[in-house]
PQR file with spaces between the fields and no chain letter, atoms N, CA, C, O and H, PARSE charges and radii, in Angstrom:
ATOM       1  N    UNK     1       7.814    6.477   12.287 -0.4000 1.5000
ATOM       2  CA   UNK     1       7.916    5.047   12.434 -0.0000 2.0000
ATOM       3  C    UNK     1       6.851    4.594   13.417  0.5500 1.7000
ATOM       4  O    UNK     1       6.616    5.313   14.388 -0.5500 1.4000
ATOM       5  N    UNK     2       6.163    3.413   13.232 -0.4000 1.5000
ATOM       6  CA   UNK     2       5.151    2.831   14.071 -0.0000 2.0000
ATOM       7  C    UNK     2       5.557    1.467   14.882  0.5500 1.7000
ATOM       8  O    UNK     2       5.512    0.459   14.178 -0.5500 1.4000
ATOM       9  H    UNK     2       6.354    2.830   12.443  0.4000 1.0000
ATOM      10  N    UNK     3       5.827    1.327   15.829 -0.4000 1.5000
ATOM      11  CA   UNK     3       6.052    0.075   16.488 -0.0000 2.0000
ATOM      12  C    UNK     3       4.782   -0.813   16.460  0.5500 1.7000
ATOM      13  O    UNK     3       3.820   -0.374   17.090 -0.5500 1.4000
ATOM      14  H    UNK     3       5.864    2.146   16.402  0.4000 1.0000
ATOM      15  N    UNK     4       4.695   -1.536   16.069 -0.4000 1.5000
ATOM      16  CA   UNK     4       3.345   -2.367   16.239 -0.0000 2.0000
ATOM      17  C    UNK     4       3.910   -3.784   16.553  0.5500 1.7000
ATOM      18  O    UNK     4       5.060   -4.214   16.473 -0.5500 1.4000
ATOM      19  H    UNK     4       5.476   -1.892   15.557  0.4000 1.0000
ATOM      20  N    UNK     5       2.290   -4.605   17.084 -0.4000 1.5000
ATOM      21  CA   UNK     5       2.213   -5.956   17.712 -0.0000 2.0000
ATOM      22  C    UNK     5       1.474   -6.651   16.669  0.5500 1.7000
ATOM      23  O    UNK     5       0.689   -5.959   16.021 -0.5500 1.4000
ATOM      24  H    UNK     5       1.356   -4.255   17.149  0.4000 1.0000
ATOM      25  N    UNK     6       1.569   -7.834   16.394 -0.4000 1.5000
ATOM      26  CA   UNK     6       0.443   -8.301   15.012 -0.0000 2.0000
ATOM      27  C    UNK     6      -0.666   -8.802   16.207  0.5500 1.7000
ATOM      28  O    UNK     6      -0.457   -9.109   17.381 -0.5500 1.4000
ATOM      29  H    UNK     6       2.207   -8.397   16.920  0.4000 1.0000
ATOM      30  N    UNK     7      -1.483   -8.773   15.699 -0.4000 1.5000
ATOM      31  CA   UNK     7      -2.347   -9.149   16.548 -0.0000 2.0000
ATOM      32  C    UNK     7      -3.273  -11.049   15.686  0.5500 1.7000
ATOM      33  O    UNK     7      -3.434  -12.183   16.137 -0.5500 1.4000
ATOM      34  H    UNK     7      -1.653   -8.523   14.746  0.4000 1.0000
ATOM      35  N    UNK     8      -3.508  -10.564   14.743 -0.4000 1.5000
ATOM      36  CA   UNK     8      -3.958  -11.628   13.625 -0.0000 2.0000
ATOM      37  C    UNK     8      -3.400  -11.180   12.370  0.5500 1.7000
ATOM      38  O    UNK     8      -3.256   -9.980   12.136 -0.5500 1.4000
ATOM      39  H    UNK     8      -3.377   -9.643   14.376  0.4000 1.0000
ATOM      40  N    UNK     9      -3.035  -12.211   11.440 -0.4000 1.5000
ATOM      41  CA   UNK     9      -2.995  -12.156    9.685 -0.0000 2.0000
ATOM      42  C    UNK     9      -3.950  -13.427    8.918  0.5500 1.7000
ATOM      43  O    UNK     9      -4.161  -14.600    9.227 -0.5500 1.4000
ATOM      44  H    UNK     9      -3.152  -13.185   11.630  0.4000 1.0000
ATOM      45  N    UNK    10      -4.448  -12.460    7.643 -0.4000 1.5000
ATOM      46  CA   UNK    10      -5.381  -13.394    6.902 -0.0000 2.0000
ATOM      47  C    UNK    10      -4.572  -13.166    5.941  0.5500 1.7000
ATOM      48  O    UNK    10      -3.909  -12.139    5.798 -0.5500 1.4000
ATOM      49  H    UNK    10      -4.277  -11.507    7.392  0.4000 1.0000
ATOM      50  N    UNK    11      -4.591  -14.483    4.958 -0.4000 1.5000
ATOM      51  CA   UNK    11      -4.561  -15.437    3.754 -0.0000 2.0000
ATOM      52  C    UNK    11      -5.467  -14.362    2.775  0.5500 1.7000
ATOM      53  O    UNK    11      -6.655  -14.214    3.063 -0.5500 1.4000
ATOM      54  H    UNK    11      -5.130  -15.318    5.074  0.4000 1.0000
ATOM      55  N    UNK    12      -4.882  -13.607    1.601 -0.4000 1.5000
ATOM      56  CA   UNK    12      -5.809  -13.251    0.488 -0.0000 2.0000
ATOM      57  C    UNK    12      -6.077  -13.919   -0.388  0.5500 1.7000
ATOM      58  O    UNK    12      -7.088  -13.729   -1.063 -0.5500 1.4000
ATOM      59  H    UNK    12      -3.917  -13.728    1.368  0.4000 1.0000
ATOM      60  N    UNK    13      -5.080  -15.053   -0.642 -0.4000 1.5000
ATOM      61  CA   UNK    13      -4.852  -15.363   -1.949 -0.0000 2.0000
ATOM      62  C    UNK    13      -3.623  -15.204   -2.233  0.5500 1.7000
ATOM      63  O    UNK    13      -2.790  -16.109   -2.175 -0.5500 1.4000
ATOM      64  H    UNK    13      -4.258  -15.208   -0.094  0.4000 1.0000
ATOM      65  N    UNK    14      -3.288  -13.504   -2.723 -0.4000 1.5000
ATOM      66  CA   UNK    14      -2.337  -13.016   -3.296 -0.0000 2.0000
ATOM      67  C    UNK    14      -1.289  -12.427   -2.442  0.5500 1.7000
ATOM      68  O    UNK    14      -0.142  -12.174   -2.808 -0.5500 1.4000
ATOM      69  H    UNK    14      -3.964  -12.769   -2.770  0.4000 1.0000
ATOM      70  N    UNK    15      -1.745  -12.251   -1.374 -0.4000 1.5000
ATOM      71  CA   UNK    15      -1.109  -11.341   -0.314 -0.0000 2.0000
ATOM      72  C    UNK    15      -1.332  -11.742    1.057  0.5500 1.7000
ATOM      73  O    UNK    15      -1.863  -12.833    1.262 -0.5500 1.4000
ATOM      74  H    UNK    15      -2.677  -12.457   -1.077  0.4000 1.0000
ATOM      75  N    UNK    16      -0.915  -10.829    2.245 -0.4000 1.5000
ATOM      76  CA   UNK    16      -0.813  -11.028    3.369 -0.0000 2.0000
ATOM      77  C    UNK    16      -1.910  -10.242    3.891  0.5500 1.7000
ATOM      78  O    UNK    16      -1.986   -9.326    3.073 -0.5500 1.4000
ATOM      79  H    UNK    16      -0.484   -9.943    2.079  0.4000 1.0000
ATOM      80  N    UNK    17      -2.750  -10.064    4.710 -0.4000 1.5000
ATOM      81  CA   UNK    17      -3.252   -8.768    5.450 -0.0000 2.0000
ATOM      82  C    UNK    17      -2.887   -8.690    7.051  0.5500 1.7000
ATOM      83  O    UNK    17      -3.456   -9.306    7.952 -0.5500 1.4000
ATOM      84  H    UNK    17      -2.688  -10.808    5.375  0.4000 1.0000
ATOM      85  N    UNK    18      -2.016   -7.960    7.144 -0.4000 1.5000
ATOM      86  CA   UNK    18      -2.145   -8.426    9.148 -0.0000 2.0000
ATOM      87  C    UNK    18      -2.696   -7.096    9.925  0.5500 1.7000
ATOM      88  O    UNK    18      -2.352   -5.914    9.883 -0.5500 1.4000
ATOM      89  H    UNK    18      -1.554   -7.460    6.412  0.4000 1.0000
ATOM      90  N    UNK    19      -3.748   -7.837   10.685 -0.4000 1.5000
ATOM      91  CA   UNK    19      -4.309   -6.755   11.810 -0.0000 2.0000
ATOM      92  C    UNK    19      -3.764   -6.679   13.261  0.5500 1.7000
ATOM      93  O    UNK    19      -4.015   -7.399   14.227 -0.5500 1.4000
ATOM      94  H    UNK    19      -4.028   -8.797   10.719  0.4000 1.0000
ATOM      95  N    UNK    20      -2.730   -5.313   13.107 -0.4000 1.5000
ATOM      96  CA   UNK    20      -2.269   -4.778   14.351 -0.0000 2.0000
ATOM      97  C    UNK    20      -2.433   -3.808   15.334  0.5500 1.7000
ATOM      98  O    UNK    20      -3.462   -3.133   15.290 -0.5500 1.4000
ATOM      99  H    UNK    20      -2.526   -4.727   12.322  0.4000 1.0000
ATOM     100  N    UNK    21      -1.672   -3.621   16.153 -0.4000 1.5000
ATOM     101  CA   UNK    21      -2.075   -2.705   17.666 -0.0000 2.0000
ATOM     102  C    UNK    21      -0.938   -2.142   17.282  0.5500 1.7000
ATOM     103  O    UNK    21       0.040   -2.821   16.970 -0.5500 1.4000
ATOM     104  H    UNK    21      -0.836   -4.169   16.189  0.4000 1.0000
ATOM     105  N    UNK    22      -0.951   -0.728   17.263 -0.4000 1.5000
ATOM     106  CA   UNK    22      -0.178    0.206   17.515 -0.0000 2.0000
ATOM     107  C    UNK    22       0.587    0.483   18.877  0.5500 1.7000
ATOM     108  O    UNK    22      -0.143    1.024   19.708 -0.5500 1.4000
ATOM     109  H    UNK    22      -1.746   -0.177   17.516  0.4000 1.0000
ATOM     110  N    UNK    23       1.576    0.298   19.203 -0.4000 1.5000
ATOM     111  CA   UNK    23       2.347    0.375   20.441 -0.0000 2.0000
ATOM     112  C    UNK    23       3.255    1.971   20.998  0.5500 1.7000
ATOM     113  O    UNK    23       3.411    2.502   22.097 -0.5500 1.4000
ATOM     114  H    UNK    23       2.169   -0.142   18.528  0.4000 1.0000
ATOM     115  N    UNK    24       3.672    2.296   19.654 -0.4000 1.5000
ATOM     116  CA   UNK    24       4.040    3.482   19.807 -0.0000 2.0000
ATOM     117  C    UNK    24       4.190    4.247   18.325  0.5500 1.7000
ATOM     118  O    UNK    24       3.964    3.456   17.409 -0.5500 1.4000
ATOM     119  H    UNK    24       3.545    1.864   18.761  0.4000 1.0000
ATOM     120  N    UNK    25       4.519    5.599   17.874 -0.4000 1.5000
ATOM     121  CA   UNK    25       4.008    5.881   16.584 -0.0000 2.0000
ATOM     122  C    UNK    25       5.326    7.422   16.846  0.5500 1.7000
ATOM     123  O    UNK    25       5.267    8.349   17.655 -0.5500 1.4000
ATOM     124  H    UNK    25       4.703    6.241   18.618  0.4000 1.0000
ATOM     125  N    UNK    26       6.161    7.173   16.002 -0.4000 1.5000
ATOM     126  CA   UNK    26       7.229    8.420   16.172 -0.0000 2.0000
ATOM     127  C    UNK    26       7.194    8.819   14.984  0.5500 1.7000
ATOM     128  O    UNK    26       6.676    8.029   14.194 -0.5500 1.4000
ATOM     129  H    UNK    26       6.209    6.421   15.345  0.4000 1.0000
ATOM     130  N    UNK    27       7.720   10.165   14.414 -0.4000 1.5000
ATOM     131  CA   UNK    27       8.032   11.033   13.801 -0.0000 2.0000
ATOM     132  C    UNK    27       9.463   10.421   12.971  0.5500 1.7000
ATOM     133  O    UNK    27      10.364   10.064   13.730 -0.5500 1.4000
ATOM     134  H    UNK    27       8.140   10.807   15.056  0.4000 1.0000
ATOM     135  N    UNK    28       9.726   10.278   11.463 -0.4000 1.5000
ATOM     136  CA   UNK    28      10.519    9.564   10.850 -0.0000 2.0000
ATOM     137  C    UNK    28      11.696   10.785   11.051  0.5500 1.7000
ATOM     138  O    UNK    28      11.419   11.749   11.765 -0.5500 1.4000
ATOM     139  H    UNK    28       8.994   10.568   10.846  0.4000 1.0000
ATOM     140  N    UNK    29      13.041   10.686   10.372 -0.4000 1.5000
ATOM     141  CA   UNK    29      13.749   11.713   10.225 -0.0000 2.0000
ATOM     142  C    UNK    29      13.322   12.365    9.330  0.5500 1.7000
ATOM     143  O    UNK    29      12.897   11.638    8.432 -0.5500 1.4000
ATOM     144  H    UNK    29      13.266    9.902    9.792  0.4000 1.0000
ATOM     145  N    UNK    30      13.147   14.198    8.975 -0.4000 1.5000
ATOM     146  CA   UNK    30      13.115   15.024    8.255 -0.0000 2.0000
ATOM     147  C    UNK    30      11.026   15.381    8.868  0.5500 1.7000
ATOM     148  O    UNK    30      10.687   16.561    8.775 -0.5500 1.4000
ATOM     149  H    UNK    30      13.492   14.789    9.705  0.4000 1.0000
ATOM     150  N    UNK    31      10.107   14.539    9.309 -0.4000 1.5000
ATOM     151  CA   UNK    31       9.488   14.177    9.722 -0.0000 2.0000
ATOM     152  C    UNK    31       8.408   14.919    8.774  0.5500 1.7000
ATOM     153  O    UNK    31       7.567   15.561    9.403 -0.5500 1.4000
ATOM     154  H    UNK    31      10.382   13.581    9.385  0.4000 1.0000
ATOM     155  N    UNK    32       8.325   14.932    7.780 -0.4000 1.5000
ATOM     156  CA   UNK    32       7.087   15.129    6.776 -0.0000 2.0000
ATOM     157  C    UNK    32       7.338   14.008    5.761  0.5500 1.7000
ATOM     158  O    UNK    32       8.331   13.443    5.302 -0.5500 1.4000
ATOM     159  H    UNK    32       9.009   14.411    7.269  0.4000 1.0000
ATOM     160  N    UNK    33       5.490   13.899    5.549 -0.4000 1.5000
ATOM     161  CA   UNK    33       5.331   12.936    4.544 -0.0000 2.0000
ATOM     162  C    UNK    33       6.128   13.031    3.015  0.5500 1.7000
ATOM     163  O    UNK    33       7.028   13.829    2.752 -0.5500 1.4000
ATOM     164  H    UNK    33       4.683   14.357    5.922  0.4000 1.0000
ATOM     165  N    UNK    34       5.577   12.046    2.123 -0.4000 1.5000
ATOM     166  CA   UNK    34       6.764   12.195    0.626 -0.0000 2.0000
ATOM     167  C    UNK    34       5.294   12.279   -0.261  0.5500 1.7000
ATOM     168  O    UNK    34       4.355   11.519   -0.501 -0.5500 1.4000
ATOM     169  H    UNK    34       4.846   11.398    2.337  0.4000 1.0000
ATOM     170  N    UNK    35       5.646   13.519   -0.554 -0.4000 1.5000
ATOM     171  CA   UNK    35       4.381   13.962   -1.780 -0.0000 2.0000
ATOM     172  C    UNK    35       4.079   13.367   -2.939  0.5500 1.7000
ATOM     173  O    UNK    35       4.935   13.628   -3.784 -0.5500 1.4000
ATOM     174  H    UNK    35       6.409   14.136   -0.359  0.4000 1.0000
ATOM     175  N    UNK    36       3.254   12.702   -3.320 -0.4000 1.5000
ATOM     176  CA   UNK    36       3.014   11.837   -4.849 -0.0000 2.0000
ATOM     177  C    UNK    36       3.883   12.196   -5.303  0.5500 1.7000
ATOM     178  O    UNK    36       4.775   11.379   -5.530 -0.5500 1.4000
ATOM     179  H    UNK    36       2.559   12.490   -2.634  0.4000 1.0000
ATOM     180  N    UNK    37       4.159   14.209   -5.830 -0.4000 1.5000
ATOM     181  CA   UNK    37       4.868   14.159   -6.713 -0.0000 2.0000
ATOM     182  C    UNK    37       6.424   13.932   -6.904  0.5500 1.7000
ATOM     183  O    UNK    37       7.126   13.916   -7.915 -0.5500 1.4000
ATOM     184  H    UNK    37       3.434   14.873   -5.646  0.4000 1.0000
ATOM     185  N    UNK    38       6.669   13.784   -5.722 -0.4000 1.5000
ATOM     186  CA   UNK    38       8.062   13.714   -5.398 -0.0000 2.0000
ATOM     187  C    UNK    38       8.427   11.522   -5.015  0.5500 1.7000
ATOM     188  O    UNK    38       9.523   10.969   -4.925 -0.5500 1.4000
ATOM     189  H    UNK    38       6.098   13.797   -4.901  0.4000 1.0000
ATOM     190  N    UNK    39       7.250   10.992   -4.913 -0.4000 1.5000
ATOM     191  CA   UNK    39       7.107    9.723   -5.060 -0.0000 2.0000
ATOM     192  C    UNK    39       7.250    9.708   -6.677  0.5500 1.7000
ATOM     193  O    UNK    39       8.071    8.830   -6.942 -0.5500 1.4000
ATOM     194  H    UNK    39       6.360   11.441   -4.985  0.4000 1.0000
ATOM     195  N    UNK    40       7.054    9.968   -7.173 -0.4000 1.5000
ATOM     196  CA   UNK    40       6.772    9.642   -8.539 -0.0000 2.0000
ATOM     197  C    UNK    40       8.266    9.764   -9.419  0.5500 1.7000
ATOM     198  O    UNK    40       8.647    9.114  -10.393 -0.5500 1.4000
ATOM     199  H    UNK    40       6.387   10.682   -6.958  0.4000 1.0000
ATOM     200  N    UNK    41       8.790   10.632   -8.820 -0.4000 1.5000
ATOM     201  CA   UNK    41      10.704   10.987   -9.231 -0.0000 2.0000
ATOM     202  C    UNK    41      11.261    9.933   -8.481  0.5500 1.7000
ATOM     203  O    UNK    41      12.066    9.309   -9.173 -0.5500 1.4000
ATOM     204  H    UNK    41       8.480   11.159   -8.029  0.4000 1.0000
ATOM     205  N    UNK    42      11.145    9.478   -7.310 -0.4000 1.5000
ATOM     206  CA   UNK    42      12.084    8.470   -6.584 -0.0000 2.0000
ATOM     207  C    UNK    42      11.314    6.855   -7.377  0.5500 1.7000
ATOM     208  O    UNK    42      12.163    6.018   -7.683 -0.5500 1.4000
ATOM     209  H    UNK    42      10.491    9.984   -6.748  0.4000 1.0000
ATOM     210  N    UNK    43      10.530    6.651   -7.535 -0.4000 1.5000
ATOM     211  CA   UNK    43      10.272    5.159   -7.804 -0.0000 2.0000
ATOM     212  C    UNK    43      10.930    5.306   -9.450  0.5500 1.7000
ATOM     213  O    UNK    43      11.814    4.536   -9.827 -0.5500 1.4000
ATOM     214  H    UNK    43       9.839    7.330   -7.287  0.4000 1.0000
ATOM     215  N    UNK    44      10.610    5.926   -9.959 -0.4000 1.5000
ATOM     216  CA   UNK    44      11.117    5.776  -11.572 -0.0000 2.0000
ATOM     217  C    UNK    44       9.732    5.415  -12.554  0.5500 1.7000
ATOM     218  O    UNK    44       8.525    5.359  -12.321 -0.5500 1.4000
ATOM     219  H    UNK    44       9.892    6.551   -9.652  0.4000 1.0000
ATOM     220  N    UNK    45      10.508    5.224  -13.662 -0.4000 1.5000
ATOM     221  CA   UNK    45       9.188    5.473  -14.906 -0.0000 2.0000
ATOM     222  C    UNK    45       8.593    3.455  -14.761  0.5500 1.7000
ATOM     223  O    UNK    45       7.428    3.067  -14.855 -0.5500 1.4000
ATOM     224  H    UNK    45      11.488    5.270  -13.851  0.4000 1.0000
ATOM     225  N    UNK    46       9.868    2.545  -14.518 -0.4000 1.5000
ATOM     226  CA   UNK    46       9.555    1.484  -15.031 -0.0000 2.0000
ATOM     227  C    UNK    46       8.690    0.966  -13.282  0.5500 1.7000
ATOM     228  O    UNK    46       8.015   -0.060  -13.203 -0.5500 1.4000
ATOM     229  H    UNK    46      10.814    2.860  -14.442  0.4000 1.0000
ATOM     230  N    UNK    47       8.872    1.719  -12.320 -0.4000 1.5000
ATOM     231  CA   UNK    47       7.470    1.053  -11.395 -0.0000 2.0000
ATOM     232  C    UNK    47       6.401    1.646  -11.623  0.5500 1.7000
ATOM     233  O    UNK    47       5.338    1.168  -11.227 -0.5500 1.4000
ATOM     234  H    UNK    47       9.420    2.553  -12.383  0.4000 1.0000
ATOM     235  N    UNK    48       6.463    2.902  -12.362 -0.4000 1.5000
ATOM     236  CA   UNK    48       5.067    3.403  -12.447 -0.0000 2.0000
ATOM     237  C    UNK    48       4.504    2.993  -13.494  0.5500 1.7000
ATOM     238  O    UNK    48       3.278    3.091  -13.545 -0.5500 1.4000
ATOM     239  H    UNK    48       7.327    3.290  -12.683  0.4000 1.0000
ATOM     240  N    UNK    49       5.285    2.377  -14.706 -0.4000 1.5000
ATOM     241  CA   UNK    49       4.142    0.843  -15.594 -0.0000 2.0000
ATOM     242  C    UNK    49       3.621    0.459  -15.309  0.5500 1.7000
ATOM     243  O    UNK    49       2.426    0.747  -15.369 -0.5500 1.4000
ATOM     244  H    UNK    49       6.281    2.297  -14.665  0.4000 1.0000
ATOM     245  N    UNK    50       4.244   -0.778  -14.614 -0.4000 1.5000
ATOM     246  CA   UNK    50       4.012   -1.444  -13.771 -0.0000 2.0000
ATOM     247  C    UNK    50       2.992   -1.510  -12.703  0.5500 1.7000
ATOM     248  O    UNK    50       2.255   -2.476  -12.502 -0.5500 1.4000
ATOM     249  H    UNK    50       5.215   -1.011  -14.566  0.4000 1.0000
ATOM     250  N    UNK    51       3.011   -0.235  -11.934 -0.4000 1.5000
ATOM     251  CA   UNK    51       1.840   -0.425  -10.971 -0.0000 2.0000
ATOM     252  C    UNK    51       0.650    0.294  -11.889  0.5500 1.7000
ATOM     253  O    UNK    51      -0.487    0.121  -11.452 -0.5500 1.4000
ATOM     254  H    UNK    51       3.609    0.549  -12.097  0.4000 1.0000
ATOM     255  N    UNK    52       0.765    1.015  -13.010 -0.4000 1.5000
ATOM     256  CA   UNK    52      -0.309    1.444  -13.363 -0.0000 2.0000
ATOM     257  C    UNK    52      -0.860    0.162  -14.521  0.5500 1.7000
ATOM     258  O    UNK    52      -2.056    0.359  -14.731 -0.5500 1.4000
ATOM     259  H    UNK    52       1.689    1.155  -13.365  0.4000 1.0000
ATOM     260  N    UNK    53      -0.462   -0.794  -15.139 -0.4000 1.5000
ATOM     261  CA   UNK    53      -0.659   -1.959  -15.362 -0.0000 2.0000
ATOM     262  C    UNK    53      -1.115   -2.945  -14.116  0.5500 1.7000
ATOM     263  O    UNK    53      -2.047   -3.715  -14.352 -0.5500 1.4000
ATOM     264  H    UNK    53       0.510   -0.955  -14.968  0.4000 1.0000
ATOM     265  N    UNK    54      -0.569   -2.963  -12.927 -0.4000 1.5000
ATOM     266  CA   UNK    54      -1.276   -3.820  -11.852 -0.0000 2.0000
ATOM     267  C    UNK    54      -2.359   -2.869  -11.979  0.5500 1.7000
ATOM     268  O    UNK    54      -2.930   -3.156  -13.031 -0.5500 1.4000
ATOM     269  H    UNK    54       0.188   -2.338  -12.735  0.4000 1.0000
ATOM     270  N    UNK    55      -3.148   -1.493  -11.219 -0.4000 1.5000
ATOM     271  CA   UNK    55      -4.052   -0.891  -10.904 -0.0000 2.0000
ATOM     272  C    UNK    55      -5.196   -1.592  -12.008  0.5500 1.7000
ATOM     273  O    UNK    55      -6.031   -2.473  -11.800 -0.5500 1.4000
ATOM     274  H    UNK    55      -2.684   -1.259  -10.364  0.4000 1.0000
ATOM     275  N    UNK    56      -4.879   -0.838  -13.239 -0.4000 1.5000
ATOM     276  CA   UNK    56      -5.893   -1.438  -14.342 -0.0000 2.0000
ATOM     277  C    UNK    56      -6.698   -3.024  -14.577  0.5500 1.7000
ATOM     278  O    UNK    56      -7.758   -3.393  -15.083 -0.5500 1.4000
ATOM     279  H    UNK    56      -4.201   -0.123  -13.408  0.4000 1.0000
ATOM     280  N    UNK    57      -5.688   -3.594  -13.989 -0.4000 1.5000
ATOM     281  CA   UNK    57      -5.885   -5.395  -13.928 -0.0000 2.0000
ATOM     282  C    UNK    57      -7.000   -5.062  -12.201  0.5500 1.7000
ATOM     283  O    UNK    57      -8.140   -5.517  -12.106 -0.5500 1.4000
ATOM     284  H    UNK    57      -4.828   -3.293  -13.577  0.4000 1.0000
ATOM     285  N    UNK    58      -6.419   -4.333  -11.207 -0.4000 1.5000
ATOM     286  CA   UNK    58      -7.299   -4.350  -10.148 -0.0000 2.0000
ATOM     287  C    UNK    58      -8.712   -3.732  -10.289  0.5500 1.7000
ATOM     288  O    UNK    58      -9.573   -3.967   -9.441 -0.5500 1.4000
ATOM     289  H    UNK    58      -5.494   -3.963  -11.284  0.4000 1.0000
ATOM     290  N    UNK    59      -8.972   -2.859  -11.475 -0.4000 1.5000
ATOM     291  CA   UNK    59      -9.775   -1.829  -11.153 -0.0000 2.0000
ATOM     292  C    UNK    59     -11.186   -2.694  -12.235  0.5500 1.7000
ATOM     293  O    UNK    59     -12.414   -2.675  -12.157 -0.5500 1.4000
ATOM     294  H    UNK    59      -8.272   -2.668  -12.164  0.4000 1.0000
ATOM     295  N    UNK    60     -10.298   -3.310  -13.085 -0.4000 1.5000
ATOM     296  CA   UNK    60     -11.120   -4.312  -13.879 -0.0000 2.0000
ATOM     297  C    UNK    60     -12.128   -5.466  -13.153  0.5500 1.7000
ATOM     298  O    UNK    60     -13.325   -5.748  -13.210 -0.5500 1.4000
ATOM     299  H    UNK    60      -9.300   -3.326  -13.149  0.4000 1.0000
ATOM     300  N    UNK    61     -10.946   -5.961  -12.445 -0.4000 1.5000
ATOM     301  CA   UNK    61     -11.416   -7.187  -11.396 -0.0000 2.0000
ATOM     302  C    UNK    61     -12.942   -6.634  -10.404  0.5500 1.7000
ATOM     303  O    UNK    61     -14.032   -7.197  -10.305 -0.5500 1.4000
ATOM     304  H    UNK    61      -9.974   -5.732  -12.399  0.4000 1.0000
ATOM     305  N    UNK    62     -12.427   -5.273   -9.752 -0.4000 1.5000
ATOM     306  CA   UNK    62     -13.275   -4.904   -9.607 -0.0000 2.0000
ATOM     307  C    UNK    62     -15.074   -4.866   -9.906  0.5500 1.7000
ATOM     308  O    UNK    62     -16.098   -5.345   -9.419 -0.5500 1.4000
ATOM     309  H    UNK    62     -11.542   -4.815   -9.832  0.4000 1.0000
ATOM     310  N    UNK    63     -14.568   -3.774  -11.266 -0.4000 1.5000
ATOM     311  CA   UNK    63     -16.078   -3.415  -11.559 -0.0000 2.0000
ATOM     312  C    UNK    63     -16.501   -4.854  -11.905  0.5500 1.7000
ATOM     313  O    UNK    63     -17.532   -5.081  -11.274 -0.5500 1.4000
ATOM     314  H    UNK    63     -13.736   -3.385  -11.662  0.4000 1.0000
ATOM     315  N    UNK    64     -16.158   -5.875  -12.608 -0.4000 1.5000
ATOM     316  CA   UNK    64     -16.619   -7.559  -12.958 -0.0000 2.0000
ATOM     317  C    UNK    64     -17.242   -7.905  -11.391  0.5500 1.7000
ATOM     318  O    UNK    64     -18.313   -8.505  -11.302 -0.5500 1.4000
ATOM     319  H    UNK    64     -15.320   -5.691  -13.122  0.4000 1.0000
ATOM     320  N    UNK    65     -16.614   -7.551  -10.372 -0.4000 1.5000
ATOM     321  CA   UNK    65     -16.866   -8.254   -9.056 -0.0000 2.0000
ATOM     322  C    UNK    65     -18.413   -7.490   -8.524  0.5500 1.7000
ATOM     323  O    UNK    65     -19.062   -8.148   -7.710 -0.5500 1.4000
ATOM     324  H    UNK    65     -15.744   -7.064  -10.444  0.4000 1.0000
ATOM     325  N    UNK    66     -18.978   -6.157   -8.966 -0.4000 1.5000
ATOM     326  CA   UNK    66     -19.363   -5.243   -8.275 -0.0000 2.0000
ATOM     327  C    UNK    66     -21.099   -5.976   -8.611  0.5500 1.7000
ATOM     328  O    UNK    66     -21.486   -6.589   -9.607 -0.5500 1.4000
ATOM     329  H    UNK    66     -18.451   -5.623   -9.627  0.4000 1.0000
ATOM     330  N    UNK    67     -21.705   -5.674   -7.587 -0.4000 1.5000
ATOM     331  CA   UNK    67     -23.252   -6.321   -7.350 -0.0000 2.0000
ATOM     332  C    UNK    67     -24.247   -5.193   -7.549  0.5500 1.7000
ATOM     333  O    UNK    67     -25.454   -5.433   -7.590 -0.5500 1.4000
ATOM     334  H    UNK    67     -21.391   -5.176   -6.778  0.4000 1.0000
ATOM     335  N    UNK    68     -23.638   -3.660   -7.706 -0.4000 1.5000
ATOM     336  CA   UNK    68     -24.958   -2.648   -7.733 -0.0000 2.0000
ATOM     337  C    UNK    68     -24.501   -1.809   -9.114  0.5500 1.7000
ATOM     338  O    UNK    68     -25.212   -0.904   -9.551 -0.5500 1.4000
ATOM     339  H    UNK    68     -22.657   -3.465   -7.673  0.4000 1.0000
C-alpha cells in the first residue's frame, strides 16, 4: 500500500491524471505482486473483451496520432 499526497491533477479529456508524493509505501498482505496470469483468472473473460477492445481503439488512436 502507498500513502500518498496529490500534489496536482490534469484534465485528459477522458480521465484524471494526478501527480503525487509518496509519503510512505508498505508491503500489502501476502506481500507479492498478482501475476498477469493469475490477473487474467480473477478479472474474468468478459473484462478481458473489453479491455482488449479498449487497447485496440487505443493502439489505433495511436499509430493515426504518431509524427515519425
Amino acid at each position: 500500500m502507498i500513502d500518498c499526497r496529490v500534489i496536482d491533477s490534469f484534465d485528459l479529456g477522458d480521465a484524471i491524471a494526478f501527480l503525487c508524493g509518496v509519503r510512505e509505501e508498505r508491503p500489502l498482505d501476502g506481500g507479492s505482486p498478482l501475476p498477469w496470469a493469475r490477473a487474467r483468472e480473477v478479472v474474468g473473460d468478459e473484462f478481458l473483451l473489453r479491455w482488449a477492445e479498449k487497447s485496440q481503439k487505443e493502439r489505433a488512436f495511436a499509430v493515426s496520432a504518431m509524427r515519425w
